[in-house]
N, C-alpha and C positions, 0 to 999 in steps of 0.2 A: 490339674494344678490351678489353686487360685490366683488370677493373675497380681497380685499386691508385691510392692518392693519388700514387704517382710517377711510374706512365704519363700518371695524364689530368692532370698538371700539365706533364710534356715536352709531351702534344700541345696542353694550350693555347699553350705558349711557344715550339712550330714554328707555330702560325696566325699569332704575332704576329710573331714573324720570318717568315714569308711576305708580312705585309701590310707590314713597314716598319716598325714601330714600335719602339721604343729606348729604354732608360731603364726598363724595366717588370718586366725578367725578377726579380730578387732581391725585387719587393714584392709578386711570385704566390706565392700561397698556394690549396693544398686540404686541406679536413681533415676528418675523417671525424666522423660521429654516434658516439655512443660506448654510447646507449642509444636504448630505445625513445620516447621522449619526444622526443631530438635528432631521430630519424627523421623521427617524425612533424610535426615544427618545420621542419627544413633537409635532410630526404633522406638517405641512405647518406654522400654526400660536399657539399661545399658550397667554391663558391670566391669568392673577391675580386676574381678578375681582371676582372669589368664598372667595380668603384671604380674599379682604379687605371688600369685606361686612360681612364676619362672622364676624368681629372685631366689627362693626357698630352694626348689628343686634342681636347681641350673639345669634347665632347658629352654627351648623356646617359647613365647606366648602362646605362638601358633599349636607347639605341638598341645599345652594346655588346655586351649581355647578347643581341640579337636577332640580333647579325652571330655572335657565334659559337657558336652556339643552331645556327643554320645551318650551320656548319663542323661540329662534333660531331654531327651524326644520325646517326650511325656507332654515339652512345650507345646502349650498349643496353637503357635504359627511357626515363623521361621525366627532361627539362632545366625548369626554371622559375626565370624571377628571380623574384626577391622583395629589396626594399632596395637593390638594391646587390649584390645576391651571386645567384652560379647553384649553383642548390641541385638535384643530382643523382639519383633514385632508379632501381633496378635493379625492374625488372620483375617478373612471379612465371614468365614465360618466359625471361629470363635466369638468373634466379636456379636453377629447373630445370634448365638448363644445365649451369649451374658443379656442380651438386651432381651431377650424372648424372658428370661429367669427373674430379670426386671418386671416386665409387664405380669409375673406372675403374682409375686412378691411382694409390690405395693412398698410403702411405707418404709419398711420394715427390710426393701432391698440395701445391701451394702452392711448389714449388721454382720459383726463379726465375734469373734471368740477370743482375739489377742489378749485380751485381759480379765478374762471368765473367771469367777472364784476368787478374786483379790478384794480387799478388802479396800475402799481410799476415802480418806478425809479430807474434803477440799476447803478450806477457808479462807473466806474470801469478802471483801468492802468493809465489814468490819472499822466502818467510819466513826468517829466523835460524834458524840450523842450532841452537839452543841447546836446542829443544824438542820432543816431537811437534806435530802441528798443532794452532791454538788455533781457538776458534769461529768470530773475526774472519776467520781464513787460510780457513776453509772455508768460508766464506761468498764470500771472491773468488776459491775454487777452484770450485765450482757455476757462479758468475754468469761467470766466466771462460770456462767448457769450455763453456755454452752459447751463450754467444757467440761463441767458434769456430763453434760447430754451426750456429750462426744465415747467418754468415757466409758459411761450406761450403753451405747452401743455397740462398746468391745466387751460388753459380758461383764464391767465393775460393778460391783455393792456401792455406791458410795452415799458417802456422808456430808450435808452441804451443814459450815458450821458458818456460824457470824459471834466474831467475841467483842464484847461490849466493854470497851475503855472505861468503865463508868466509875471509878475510886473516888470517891468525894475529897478525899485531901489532896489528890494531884495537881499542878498546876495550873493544867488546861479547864478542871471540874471548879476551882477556886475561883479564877478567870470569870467562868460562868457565870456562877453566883455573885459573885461582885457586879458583874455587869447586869445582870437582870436584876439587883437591889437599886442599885442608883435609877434605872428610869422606873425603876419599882416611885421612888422617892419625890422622882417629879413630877409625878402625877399628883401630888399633896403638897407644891409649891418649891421641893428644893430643885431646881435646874440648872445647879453646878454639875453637871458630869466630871468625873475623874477621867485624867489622860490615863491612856492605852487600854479601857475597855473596849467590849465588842461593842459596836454601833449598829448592826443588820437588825433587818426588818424581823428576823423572827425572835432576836432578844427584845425586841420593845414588845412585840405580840406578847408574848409570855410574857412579859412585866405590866401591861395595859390588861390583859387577861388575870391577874391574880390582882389587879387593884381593883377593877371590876366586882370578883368573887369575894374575895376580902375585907375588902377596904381598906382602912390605916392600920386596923391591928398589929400589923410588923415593925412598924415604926418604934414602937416600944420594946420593941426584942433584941438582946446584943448581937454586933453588927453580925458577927461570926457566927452565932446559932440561925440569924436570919439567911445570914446569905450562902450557908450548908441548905436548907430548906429549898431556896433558889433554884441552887442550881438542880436540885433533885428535881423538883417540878419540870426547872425546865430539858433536864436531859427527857426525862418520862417522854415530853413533848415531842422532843428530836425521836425518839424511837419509834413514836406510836405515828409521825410522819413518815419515816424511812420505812416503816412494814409497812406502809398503805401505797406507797411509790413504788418499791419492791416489788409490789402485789401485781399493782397497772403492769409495769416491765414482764413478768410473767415469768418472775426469779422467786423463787422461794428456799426456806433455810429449814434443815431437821432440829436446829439446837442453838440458840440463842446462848452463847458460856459469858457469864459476869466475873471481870475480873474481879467485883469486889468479894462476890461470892468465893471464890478461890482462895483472897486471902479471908472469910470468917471460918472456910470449913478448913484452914490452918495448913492449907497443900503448899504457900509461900513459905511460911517458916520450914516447915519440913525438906523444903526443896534447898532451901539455904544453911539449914542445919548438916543435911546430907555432905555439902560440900564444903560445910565448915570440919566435920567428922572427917572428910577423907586427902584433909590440908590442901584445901584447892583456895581458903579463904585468907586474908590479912588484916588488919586493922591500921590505919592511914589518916592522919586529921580527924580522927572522931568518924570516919566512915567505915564501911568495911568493904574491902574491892575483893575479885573475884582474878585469878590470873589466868585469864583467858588469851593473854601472851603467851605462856605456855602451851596452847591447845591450840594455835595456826590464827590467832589474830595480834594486830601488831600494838596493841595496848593493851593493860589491865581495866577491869572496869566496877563502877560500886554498885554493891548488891544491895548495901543498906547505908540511909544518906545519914548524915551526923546528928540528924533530928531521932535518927533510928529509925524513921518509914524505909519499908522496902522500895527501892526504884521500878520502875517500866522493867526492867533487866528482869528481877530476881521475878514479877509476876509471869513473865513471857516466859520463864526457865518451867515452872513452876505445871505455865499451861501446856507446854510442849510434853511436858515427862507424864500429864494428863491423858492426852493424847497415846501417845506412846502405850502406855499400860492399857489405852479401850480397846487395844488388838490389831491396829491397824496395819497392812502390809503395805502402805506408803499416806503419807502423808502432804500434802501437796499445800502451800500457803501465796495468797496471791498479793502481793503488798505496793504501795504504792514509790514512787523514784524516790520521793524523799527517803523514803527505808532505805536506799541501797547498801550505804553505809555498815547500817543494822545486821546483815547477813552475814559477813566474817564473824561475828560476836556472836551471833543466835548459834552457830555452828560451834564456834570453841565452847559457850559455856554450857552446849549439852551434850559434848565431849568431856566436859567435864564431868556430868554429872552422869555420866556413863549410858548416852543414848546411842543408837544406832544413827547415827546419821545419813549413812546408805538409803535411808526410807525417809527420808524429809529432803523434798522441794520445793524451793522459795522460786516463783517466779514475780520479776520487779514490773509491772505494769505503770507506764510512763504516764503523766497526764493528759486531758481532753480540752479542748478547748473550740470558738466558733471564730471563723472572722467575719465581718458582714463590711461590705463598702471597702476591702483592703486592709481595716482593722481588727485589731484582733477586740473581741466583745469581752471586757472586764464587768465581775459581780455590783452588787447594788454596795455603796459605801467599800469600795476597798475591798472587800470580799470575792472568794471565787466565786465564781456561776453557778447558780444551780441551776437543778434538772429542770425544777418548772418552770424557770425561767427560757432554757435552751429547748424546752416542749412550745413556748410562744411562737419560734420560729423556724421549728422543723416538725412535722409530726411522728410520732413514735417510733414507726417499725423504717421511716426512711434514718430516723439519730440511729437507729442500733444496726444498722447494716454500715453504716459510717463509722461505726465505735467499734466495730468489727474487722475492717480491713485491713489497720496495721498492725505490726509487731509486737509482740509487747514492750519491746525496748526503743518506739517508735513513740514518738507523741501523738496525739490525735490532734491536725488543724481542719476543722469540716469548714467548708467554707460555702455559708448560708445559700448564696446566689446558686450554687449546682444544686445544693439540697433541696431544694423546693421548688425544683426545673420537674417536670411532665414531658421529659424527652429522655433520649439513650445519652444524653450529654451526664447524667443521674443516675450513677449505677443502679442504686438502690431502686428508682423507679423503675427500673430492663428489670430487675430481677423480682420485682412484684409484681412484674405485669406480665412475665414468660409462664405461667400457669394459666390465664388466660390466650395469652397466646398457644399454647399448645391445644389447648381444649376447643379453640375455634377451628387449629386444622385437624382437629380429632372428628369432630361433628364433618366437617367436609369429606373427608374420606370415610367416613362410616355412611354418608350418602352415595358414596361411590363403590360401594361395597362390589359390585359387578366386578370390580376392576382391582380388588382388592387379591388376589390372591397369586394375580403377576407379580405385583407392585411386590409383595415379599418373597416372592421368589426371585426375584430383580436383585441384581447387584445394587448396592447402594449408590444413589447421588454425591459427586461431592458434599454438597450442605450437608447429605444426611451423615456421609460415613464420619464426618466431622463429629456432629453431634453423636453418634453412635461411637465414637471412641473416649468421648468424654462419660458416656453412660456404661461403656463396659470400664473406665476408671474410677468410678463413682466410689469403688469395696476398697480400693489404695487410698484416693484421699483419703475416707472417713477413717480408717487405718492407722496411717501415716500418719497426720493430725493427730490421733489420738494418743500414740505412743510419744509422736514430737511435743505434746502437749501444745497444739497450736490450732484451736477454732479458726483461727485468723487463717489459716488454709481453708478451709470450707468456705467461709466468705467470699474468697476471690476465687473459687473454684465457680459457685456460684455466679458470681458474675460473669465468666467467662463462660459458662453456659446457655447464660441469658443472651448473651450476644451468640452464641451458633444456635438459640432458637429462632432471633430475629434474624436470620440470615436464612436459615429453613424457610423460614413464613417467604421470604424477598424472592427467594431463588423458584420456589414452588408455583405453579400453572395449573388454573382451571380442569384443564381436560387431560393432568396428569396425575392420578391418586399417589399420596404420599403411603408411604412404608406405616401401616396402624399400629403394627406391634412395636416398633420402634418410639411413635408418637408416647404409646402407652408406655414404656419403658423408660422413656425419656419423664415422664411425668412422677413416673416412680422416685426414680433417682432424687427430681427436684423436689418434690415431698419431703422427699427423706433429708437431705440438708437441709431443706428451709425450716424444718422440724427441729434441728438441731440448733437453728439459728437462733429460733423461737419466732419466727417471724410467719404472718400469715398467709398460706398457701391458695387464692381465691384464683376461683376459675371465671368470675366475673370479673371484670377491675374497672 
């Protein structure tokens, strides 16, 4: 049996579908020790399924607990109830096992099959072409692409998509353009700016950049044809920066979708006609709303504004039902806190317009931010922070293990002074630096080789059996993670690896050879996530 909370939860829920019983599956639960204290309390893994069938079957947990105690001897250590619960532990002959299977493996140890043959679409940062990327966007460009990667190693097809806001009449594209005309303008003497344009460094770039290439030509041109022109230049700009950031990050996307494209090839009218056709639409102040109260949100909303452009609504409807028809057998969208809102609506109106919604998940990815000196570090002019501005003060692969470890519903505060520490006080530093660390006691015991083949016949060391239960756990996280849709597990599985490497290295003596197969196993493991991470796995550091 593989040991992972999602095998041994299918096979208790084939025993109880073998024996008959009904009503049980959705209140099985197994869930894993997360430290050593849990271990030693409730085992490796621990489940409920004795409660909730004594409640079904009226008998005891015990007696439960003993019928399939008997089905699972397959386990490979020992089963014990205790309360109510069958609390699991893995052997130090299983566990040798899994770690021997590691060192064969490489790489490629912990990959699994949970989600083989599925089809998924992840979209994800999907930022305003108005900027380079900001902290927040790379923060759900990291936690994005390893989620992919997560996903690719339960056997998904998937699909990395980035949709591009880019509608030239929208508010935020007019915005643009306005703002990159006016310092377009000062550059030729007029240096009245307009209140509540953008003021950042990369609107005057792109406007000191087309005065340069141009010259005054524009100034003759009416204001609105000019500054549609604007903003186009300048989103181009913002994109052809965010794939070059993207690129460094080591995130990459299969398909670039333009919203504007969507409305010329006429799939928004279509998408709004549909649910004008199937009376889902009304007419209201010259607008046309959508009654998405109807369908589990607590308002109506417009599809088409009094001007008669379609809103953000009817194109989002529009790219969703896109989606949908490319075949996908889930859909997955990763959007930032200010959308949270967004998500009751995104759900009623493509129940309206008769999607499965069963196959789209929105997960809300909260934003990033740095403190430096106790304060929190705000953008240039007003503006959020961007990446290359938070690359001045952290280097790459230490931001992304830091953009890494919270929740998604978790803000990111990294705070400077630990990020660029060279000690275990910097997660991120233990866990680029435990690949060297291993490879140094690798080389030592491969000198030792005389002595190598007690050392693995040898019961494990505490240090190692430590680290040797987080390397036979290594197939569950990435798992778990995968299905829980949460990289942000791998991360801090990661770092608590990194710390039972330094602690192996501390514990370990000269003229005592360390377990090699184990070393080697262990090195697998951390491959394999820091691969997932995207972060680089260096045997020198």
């Amino acid at each position: 049996m593989k040991p992972t909370r999602h095998t041994l939860r299918q096979e208790i829920i084939e025993i109880v579908r073998r024996n008959g019983v009904v009503g049980s599956e959705e209140k099985i639960e197994v869930k894993r020790a997360h430290n050593a204290k849990e271990v030693r309390h409730r085992g490796d893994f621990s489940s409920n399924a004795p409660l909730v069938l004594s409640k079904i079957l009226q008998i005891s947990p015990a007696q439960c607990a003993a019928s399939l105690q008997a089905q699972l001897a397959h386990w490979p250590g020992t089963i014990e109830e205790a309360k109510g619960f069958l609390n699991f532990r893995m052997d130090q002959t299983a566990t040798k096992e899994i770690v021997a299977k590691a060192a064969r493996e490489g790489a490629r140890f912990g990959a699994g099959t949970a989600l083989s043959g599925r089809r998924v679409n992840v979209e994800f940062v999907s930022s305003e072409p108005n900027s380079p990327l900001t902290l927040t966007s790379a923060r759900h460009a990291v936690c994005g692409e390893a989620l992919c990667r997560l996903l690719e190693f339960q056997g998904a097809d998937v699909t990395r998509e980035f949709f591009l806001n880019d509608v030239p009449s929208s508010s935020k594209m007019r915005l643009l353009g306005e703002s990159v005309g006016a310092f377009y303008e000062s550059h030729f003497g007029n240096s009245n700016l307009p209140e509540g344009i953008l003021q950042d460094d990369f609107v005057r770039g792109v406007a000191r950049d087309l005065a340069a290439r141009d010259g005054n030509k524009h100034l003759l041109e009416p204001a609105a044809e000019r500054n549609l022109f604007f903003a186009r230049e300048a989103a181009e700009a913002a994109i052809f920066a965010q794939k070059q950031e993207l690129k460094n990050l080591g995130v990459r996307f299969d398909l670039w979708t333009s919203e504007n494209t969507l409305r010329a090839e006429g799939r928004v009218d279509n998408a709004i006609e549909k649910l004008r056709a199937a009376g889902h639409i009304y007419e209201n102040d010259g607008a046309f709303w959508l009654k998405t109260s109807q369908f589990g949100d607590d308002l109506d909303h417009p599809v088409v504004r009094s001007d008669r452009q379609p809103t953000y609504l009817a194109s989002d409807i529009a790219y969703h039902v896109w989606k949908f028809n490319r075949g996908f057998a889930l859909l997955i969208n990763i959007w930032s806190g200010e959308h949270r809102p967004y998500v009751a609506r995104t759900h009623a109106a493509l129940k309206a317009i008769g999607c499965d919604v069963s196959k789209l998940e929105i997960l809300v990815c909260e934003n990033a931010r740095l403190r430096l000196d106790g304060e929190l570090v705000e953008g240039r002019d007003g503006a959020p922070l961007l990446l290359q501005d938070a690359l001045a003060d952290v280097n790459s692969d230490n931001l992304r293990l830091h953009l890494l470890l919270s929740a998604w519903d978790e803000a990111t505060i990294i705070n400077v002074e630990n990020a660029v520490r060279d000690d275990e006080y910097n997660p991120a530093y233990a866990a680029r630096l435990a690949p060297s660390r291993l490879a140094t006691m690798m080389r030592q015991s491969e000198a030792q080789n005389t002595s190598q083949n007690a050392a693995e016949s040898a019961d494990f060391t505490p240090a190692e059996a430590e680290l040797a239960r987080l390397v036979a756990l290594w197939p569950d996280t990435a798992e778990n993670a995968a299905l829980q849709r949460a990289p942000q597990r791998v991360a801090r599985w990661t770092v608590e690896f990194s710390e039972a490497v330094r602690r192996l290295l501390a514990a370990s003596k000269p003229d005592m050879p360390l377990n090699l197969e184990l070393l080697r196993g262990a090195q697998s493991a951390l491959q394999s996530a820091l691969l997932i991470l995207g972060i680089e796995a260096t045997e020198r550091f």
